[in-house]
C-alpha positions in Angstrom: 120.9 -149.1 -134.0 119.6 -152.4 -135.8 118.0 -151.8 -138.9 114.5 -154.1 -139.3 114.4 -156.6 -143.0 113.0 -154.9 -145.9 109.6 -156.3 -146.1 110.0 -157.8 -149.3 113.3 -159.4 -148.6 111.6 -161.3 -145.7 108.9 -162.5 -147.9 111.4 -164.0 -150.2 113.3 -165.6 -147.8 109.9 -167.0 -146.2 108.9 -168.5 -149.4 112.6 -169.7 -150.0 111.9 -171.6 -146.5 108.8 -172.5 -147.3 109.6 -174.4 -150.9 113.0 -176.0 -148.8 110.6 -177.6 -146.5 108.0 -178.5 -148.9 110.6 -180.6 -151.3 112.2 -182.1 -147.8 115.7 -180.6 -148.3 118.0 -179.2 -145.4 119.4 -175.6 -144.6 122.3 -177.4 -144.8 122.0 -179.3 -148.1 120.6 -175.9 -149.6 123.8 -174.4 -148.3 126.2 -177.2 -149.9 124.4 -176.7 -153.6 124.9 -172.9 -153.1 128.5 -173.2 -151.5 127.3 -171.5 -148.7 126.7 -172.2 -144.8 123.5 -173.4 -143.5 124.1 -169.7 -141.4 123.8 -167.6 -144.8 121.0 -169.9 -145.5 119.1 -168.9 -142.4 119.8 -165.5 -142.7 118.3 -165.3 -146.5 115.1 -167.1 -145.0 114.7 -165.0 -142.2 115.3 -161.5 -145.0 118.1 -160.4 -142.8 120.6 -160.8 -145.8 119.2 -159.8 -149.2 119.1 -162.5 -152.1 120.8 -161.2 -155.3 118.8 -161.8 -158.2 121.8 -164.5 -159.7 121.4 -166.5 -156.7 117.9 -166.0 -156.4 117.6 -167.9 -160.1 119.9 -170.5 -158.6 118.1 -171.5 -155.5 115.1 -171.4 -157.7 116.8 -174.0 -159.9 118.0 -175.9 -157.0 114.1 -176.3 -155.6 112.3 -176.8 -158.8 110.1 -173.4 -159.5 110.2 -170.5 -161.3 111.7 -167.3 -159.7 108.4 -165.8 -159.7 107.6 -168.5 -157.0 109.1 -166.4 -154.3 107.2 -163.2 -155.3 103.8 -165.0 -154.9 101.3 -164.3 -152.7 103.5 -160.9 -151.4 101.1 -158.8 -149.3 99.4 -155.7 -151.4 100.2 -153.9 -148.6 103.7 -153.0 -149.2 104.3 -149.8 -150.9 107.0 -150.2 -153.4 107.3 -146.6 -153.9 108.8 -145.9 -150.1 111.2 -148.8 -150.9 113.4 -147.1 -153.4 114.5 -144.4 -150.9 114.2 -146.1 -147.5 114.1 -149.6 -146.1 111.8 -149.7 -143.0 108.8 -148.7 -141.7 106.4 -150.2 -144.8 103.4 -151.2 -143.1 102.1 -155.0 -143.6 98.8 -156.3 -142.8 98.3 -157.7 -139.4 97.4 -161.1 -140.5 100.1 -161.2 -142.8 102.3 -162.7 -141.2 100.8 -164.8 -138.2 99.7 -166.3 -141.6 103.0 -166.9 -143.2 104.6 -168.1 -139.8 101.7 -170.3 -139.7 102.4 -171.3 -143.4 106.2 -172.3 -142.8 105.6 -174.6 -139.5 105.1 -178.0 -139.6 101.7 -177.8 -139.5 101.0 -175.4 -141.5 103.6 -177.5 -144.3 101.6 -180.7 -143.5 98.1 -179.3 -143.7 98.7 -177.6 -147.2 100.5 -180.8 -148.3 97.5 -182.7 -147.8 94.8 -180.5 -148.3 96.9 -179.8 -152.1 96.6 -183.4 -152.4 92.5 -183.6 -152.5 91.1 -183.3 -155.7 87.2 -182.6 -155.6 87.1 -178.8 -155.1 83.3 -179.3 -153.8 85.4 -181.0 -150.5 87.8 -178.5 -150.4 85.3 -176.1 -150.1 83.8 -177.9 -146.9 86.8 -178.4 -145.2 87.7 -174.3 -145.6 84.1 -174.0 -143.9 84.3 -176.8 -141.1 87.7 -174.8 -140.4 86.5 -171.1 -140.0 82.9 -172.8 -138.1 85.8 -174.6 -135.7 87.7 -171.4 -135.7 85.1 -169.4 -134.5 83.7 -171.6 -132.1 87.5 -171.8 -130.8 86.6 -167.5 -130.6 83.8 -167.8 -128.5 85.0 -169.8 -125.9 
């Protein structure tokens, strides 16, 4: 019987991912500075394999952010309680994470790059509204 990630391993591991590809660093390069294989690297992203909290601090180091980094953003949904006894069946929000897949592809990485990079909050604001109007035309059809 396979046992399913803890939740909250597999958003770790997603932001762990998500920071590698942002700074432009292999699974394999991340595995050289950790003295691990690229394998254990992409099982850490993916949550199958749990971060301990030294290496944790160390890939942090590695990628330039504060440990907290890979706690942000972690859905509310995930009840912390049922974690200390048991490791499945913590329910997630539905969106959660077609967002965070979304989040970790290329696209996802290059949209956020560049829409990080535009300054005037008054245009960010239209682009989030051309997106959803796009998005919901996209609906209808």
């Amino acid at each position: 019987m396979s046992k399913s990630p803890n939740p909250i391993d597999v958003h770790v591991g997603s932001r762990v991912r998500l920071r590698r590809m942002l700074v432009g660093m292999s699974q394999e390069k991340l595995g050289e500075k950790l003295n691990l294989t690229f394998q254990q690297v992409q099982k850490y992203e993916k949550g199958a394999n749990r971060i301990g909290s030294s290496r944790l601090y160390t890939i942090a180091s590695i990628l330039n952010v504060p440990v907290q980094f890979f706690f942000d953003d972690m859905p509310a949904t995930i009840d912390i309680s049922s974690l200390a006894f048991a490791d499945g069946g913590v329910a997630e929000d539905d969106e959660a994470p077609i967002v965070m897949d979304f989040v970790n592809s290329s696209e996802g990485l290059q949209l956020n790059t560049a829409f990080s990079k535009i300054a005037d909050s008054e245009t960010r604001k239209r682009i989030v509204e051309l997106v959803k109007t796009l998005a919901s035309a996209s609906e209808e059809q």
